[in-house]
C-alpha positions in Angstrom: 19.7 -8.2 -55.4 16.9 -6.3 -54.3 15.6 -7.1 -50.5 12.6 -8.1 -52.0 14.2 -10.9 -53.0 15.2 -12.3 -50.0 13.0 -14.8 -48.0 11.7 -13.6 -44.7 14.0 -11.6 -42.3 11.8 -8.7 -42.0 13.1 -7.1 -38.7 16.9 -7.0 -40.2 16.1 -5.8 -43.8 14.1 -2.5 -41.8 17.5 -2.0 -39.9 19.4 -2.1 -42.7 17.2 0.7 -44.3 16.4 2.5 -41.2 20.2 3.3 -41.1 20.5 4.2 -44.4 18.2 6.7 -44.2 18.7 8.3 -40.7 22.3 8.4 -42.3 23.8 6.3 -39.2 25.6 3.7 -42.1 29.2 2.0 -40.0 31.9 1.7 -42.1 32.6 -2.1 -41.0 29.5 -4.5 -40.3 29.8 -7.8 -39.5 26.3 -10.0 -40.8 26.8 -12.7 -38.4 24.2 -15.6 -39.3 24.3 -19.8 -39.5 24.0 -21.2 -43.1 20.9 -20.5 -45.2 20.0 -17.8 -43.6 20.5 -15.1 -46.1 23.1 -13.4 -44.5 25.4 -13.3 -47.9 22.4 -12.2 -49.9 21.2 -9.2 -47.3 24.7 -7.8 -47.3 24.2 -7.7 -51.4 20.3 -6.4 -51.3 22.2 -3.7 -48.3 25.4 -2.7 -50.7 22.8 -2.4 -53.7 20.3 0.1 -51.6 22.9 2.0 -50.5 24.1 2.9 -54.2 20.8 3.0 -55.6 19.7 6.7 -56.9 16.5 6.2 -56.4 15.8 4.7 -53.2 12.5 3.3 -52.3 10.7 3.4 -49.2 11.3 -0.7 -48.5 13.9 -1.3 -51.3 16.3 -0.3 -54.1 14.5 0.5 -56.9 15.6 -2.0 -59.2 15.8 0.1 -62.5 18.1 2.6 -61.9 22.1 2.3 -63.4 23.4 1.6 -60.4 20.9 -1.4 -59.3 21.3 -3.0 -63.0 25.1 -3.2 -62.5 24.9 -4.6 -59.1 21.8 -7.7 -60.2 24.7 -8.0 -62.3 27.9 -8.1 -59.8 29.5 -5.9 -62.2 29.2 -2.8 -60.1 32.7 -0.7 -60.4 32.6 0.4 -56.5 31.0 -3.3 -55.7 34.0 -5.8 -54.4 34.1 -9.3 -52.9 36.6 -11.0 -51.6 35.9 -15.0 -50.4 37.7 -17.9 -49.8 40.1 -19.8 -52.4 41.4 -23.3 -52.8 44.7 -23.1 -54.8 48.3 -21.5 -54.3 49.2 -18.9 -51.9 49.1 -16.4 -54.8 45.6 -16.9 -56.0 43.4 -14.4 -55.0 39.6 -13.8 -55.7 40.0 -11.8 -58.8 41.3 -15.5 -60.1 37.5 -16.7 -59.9 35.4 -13.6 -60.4 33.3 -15.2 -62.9 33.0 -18.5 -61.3 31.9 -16.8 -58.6 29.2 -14.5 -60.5 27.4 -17.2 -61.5 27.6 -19.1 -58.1 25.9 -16.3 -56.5 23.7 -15.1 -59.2 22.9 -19.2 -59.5 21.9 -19.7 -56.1 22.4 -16.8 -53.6 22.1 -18.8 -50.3 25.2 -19.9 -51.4 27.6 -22.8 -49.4 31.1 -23.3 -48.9 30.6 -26.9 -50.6 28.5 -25.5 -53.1 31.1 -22.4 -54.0 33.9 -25.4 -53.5 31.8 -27.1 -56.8 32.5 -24.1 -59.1 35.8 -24.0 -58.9 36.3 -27.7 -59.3 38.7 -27.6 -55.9 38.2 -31.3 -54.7 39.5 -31.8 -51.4 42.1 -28.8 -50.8 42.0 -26.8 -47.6 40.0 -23.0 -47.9 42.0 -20.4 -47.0 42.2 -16.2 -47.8 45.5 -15.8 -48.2 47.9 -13.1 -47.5 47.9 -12.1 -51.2 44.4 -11.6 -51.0 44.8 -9.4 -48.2 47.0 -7.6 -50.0 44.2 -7.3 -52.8 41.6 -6.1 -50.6 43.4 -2.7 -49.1 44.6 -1.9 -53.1 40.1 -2.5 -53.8 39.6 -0.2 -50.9 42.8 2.3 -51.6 41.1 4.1 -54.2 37.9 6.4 -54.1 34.2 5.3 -55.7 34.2 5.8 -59.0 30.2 6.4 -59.6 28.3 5.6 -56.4 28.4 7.5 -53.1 30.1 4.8 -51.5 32.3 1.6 -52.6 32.0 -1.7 -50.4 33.7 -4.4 -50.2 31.8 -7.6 -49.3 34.2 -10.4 -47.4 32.3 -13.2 -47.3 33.2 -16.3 -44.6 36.3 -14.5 -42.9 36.7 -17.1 -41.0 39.0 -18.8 -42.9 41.4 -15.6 -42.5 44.5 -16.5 -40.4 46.8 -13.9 -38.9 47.7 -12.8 -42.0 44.0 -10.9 -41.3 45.8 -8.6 -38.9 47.0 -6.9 -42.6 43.6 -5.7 -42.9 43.1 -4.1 -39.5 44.2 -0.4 -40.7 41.9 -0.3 -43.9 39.3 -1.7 -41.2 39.8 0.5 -38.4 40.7 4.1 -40.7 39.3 3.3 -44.0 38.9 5.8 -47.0 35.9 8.0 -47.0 32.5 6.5 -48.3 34.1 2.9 -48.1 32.0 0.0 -46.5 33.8 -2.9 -45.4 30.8 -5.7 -44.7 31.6 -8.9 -43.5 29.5 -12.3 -43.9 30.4 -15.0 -41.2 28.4 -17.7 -39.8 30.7 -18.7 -36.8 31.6 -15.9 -34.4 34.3 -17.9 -32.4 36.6 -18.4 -35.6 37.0 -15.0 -36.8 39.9 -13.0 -35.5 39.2 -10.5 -32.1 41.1 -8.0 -33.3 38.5 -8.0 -36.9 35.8 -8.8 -34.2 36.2 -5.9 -32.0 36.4 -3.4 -34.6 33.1 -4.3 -36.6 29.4 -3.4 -35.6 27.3 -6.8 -35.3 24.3 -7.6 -36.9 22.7 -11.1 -36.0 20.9 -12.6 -38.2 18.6 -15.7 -37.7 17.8 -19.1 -39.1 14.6 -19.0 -41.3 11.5 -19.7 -40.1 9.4 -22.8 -41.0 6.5 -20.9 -42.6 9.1 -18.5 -44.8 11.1 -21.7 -46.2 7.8 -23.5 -46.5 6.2 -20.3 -48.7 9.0 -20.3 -50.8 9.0 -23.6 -51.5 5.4 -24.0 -52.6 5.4 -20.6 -54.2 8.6 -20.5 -56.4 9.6 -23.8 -56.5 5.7 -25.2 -57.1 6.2 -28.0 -54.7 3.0 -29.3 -53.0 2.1 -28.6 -49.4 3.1 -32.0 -48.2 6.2 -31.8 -49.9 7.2 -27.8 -48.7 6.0 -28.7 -45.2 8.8 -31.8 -44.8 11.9 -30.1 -46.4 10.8 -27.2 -44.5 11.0 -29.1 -41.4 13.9 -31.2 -42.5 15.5 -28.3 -43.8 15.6 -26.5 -39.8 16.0 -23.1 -40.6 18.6 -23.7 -43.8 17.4 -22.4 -47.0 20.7 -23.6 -48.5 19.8 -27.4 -47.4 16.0 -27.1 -48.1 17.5 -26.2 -52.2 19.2 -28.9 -52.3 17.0 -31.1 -50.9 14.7 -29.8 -53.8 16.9 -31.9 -56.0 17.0 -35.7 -54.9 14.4 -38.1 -55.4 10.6 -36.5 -53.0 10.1 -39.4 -51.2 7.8 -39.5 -47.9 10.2 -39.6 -45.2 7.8 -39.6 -42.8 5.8 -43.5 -43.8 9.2 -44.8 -44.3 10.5 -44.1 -40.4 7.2 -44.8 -38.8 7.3 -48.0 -40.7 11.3 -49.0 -39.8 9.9 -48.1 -36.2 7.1 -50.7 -36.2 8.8 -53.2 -37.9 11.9 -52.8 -35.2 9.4 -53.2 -32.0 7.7 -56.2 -33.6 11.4 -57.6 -34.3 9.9 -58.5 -37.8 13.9 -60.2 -39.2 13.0 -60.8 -42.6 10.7 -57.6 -43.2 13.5 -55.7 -41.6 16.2 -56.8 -44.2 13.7 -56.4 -47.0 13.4 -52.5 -45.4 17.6 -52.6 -45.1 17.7 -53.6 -49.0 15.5 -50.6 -49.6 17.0 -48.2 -47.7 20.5 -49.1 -49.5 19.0 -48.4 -53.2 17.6 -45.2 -52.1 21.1 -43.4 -52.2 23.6 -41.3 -49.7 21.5 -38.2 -49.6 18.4 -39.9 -49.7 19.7 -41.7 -46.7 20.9 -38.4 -45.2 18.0 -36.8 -45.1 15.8 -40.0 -43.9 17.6 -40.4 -40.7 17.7 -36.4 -40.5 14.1 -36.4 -40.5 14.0 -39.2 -38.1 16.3 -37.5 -35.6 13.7 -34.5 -35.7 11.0 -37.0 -35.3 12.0 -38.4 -31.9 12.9 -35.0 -30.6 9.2 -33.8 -31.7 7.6 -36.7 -29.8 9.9 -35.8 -26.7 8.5 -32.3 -27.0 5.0 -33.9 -26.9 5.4 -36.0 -23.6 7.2 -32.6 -22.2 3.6 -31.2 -22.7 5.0 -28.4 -25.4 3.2 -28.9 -28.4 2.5 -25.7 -29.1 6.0 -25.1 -30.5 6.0 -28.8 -32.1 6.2 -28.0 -36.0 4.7 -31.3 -37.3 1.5 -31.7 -40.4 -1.7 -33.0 -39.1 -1.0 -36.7 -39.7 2.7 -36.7 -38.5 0.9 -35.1 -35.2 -0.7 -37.6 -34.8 1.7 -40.5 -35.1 3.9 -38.7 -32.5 1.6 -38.1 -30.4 1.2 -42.2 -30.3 4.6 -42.7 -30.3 5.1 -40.0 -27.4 2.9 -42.4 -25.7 5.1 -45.4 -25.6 8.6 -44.0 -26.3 10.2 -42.5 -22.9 12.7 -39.3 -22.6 16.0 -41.9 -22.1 14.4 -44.0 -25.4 14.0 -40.9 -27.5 17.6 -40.2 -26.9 19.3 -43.5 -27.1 17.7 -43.7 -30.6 18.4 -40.2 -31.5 22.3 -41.1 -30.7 21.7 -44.2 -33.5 20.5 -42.1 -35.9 23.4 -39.5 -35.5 25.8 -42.3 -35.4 24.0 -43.2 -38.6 24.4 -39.7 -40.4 27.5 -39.4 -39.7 28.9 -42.6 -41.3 26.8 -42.6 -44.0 28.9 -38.9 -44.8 31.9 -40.7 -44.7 30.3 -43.6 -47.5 29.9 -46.2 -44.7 27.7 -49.7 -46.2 24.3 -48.7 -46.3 23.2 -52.1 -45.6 25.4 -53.1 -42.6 25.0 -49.6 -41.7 21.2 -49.7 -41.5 20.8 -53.3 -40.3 23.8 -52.5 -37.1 20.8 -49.2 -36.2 17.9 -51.6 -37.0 18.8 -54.1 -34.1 20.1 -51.2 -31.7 16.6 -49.6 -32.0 15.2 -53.6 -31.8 17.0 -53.6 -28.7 15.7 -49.9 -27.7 11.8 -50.4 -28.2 11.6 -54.0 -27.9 13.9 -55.2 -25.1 13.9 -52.1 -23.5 18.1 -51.6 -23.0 19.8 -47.9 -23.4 23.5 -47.7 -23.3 25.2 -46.4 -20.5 24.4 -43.1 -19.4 20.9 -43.0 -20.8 19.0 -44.1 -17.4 15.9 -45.8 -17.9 12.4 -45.2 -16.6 9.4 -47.1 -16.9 6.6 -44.0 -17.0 
């Protein structure tokens, strides 16, 4: 995994090498980042530079011994360690292979998606106390070909106490050894790890990058790339799999459940309901997603911002209708449906009660004019 590789985060991947080569490299890192944001893949692209033996300017070189075992995973002074779904005695060694070609298959990797390979169905993730265990022999021994050996701990926040085991190897680890953690939830991992790691924060993904990638490696048109990119809100990992259901236009099909709920249209609205039901769960998921962005991108447009409103040309200027008609309490009593909405249809609610029960609350949103409780309404 060359930095190249890696979509957008410009100002971290010049860090990362900056430290390398003013030689200021800490021992423990902690890549601190929310999902599908690269954070997993930049601590790979870092490991990989930092063996390389002939370092570029910007990046590893790519060529070298070294940088063909680690595109591999297959480094000897390269170690992960990552969450498990079996007995208390499995460790990560268990799945290497599995989780080879997880990585090497997709390298903004999930916790559902990783869950997939090793075929785990609904048991709790955990690191164990016997992968503790695993992790200070790794670290016990010195690098066998490369300057340095690192060990890459990927979500430790699914380490319980039994994390305080690794504290020591941490804190006073052997010389040359890089202990680099990848977490996306600060407030879950352990204060004593916490406090003895240097932080590196890594943010979501812009719109443009995810967009660019799209159209370039994954030859998706502009419309298309624009809308996952959008949908997708700074998640590479969601805008991949968004890449493979069904491209449908998002976009018409809210606008249109919007009109036909103000005009009260019944029967038009049950034809729409029947649709909706066929289109299927993720389908659905990403539909109301992209409606809940919708609405907040209008109320951005009646709060006068749109210069940070990330919307094409003709969704522009739909909202900009909309934002027209639809006040700040309206925008959010919808928004609330739509959530509602998302989060049954995770838990395999009936589309078609489901979407007929939002239909007539946003009826009785744009057409009568009533918010719940809480959402005060006013007229301008």
């Amino acid at each position: 995994m060359q930095f190249k590789d890696i979509i957008g985060q410009g100002a971290i991947k010049q860090r990362l090498i900056t430290s390398v080569n003013e030689n200021r490299v800490s021992h423990a890192q902690l890549f601190l980042g929310p999902e599908g944001a690269g954070g997993l893949a930049l601590a790979v692209a870092y490991a990989q530079y930092l063996s390389c033996e002939d370092k570029q300017t910007d990046d590893s070189c790519g060529v070298c011994s070294s940088c063909r075992k680690y595109q591999k995973l297959m480094h000897p002074d390269l170690h992960f360690s990552y969450p498990t779904f079996g007995t208390p005695k499995e460790t990560s060694l268990d799945f290497i292979e599995q989780w080879r070609d997880a990585f090497l298959t997709n390298t903004y990797l999930s916790l559902d998606i990783w869950r997939g390979y090793v075929d785990s169905g609904n048991k709790q993730a955990n690191i164990n106390i016997a992968e503790c265990h695993q992790i200070i022999k790794k670290l016990s021994f010195k690098p066998f070909e490369s300057v340095y050996k690192v060990l890459i701990l990927w979500l430790p926040e699914f380490l319980d106490k039994q994390g305080n085991a690794l504290l020591k190897v941490i804190e006073e680890p052997q010389p040359n050894t890089l202990f680099l953690l990848v977490a996306q939830n600060q407030d879950q991992i352990l204060n004593t790890i916490l406090s003895r790691t240097q932080l590196i924060k890594i943010p979501c993904l812009n719109y443009e990058d995810i967009k660019g990638e799209l159209m370039n490696k994954h030859h998706q048109t502009e419309a298309a790339a624009s809308e996952i990119a959008y949908l997708s809100n700074g998640n590479m990992t969601e805008a991949l799999t968004m890449l493979q259901h069904d491209t449908k236009s998002y976009h018409t099909l809210f606008v249109q459940w919007l009109r036909l709920c103000f005009g009260n249209k019944g029967l038009e609205i049950l034809s729409f309901v029947d649709q909706m039901a066929k289109m299927g769960r993720e389908n659905q998921k990403n539909f109301l997603r992209y409606g809940t962005s919708f609405i907040r991108e209008c109320t951005l447009l009646r709060a006068g911002a749109e210069r940070i409103v990330k919307l094409p040309e003709q969704e522009m200027e739909t909202a900009k209708k909309m934002s027209a008609v639809i006040n700040n309490a309206m925008a959010q009593a919808i928004i609330t449906e739509l959530e509602k909405a998302h989060y049954h249809i995770e838990r395999n609610a009936n589309p078609k009660i489901l979407f007929l029960d939002v239909s007539l609350q946003i009826i009785k949103v744009l057409n009568l004019k009533t918010v719940p409780a809480g959402n005060h309404y006013i007229p301008n």
